[in-house]
C-alpha positions in Angstrom: 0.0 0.0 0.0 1.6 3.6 -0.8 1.5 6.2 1.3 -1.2 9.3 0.2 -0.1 13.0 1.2 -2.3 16.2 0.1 -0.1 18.6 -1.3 -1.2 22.6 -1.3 -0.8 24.9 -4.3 1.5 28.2 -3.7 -0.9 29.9 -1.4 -3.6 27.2 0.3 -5.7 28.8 2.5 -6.7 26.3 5.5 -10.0 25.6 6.2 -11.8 25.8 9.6 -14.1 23.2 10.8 -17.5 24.8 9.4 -15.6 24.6 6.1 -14.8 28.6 5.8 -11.6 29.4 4.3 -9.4 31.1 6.9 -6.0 32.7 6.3 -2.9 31.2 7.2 -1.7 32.4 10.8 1.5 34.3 9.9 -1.0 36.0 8.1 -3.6 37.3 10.6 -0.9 37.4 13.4 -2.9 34.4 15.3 -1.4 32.7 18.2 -2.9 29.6 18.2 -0.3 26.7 18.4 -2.1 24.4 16.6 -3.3 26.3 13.7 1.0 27.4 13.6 2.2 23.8 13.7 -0.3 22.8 10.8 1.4 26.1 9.0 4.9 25.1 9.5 4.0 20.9 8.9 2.5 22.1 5.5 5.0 24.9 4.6 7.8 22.0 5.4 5.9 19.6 3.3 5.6 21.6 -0.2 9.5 23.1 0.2 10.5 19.3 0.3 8.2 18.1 -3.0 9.7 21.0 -4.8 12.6 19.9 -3.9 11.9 16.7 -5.4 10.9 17.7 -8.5 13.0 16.4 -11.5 14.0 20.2 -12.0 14.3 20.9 -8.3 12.6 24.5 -7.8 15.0 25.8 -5.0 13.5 29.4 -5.3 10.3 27.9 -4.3 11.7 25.4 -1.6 13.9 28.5 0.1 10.2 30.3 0.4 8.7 27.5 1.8 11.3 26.6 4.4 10.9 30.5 5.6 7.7 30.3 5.8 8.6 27.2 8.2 10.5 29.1 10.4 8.4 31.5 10.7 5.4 29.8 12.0 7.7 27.6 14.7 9.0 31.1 15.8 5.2 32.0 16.1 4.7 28.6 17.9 7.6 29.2 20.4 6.4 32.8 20.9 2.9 31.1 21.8 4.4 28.5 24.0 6.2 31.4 25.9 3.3 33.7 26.8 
């Protein structure tokens, strides 16, 4: 059996559980550590299929692995206070 992962386009917005769209949380400056793991897990998971693309988009990974670090800095700063 082979292993299914989801993968977001560019900009996926996550959805809340009564189905709205809601913005990721680096975007509306939320604190919530959940909804900031889920930002960094997904950010993590597109920067390494781009990096396994045939023609490995590096520009896009690099993005993607900043936007990691930014949400586990959000998560930290959550933790903290």
């Amino acid at each position: 059996m082979t292993a299914v992962t989801q993968q977001a386009s560019r900009r996926a917005a996550s959805t809340s559980f009564n189905g709205l769209k809601s913005e990721p949380a680096s975007i509306t400056g939320t604190l919530d550590p959940i909804q900031l793991h889920a930002d960094a897990h997904n950010a993590l998971n597109m920067a390494v299929f781009y990096l396994r693309q045939p023609e490995a988009n590096t520009a896009a990974a690099r993005r993607k692995a900043i936007q990691a670090l930014a949400a586990l800095r959000g998560l930290s700063l959550a933790l903290e206070g």
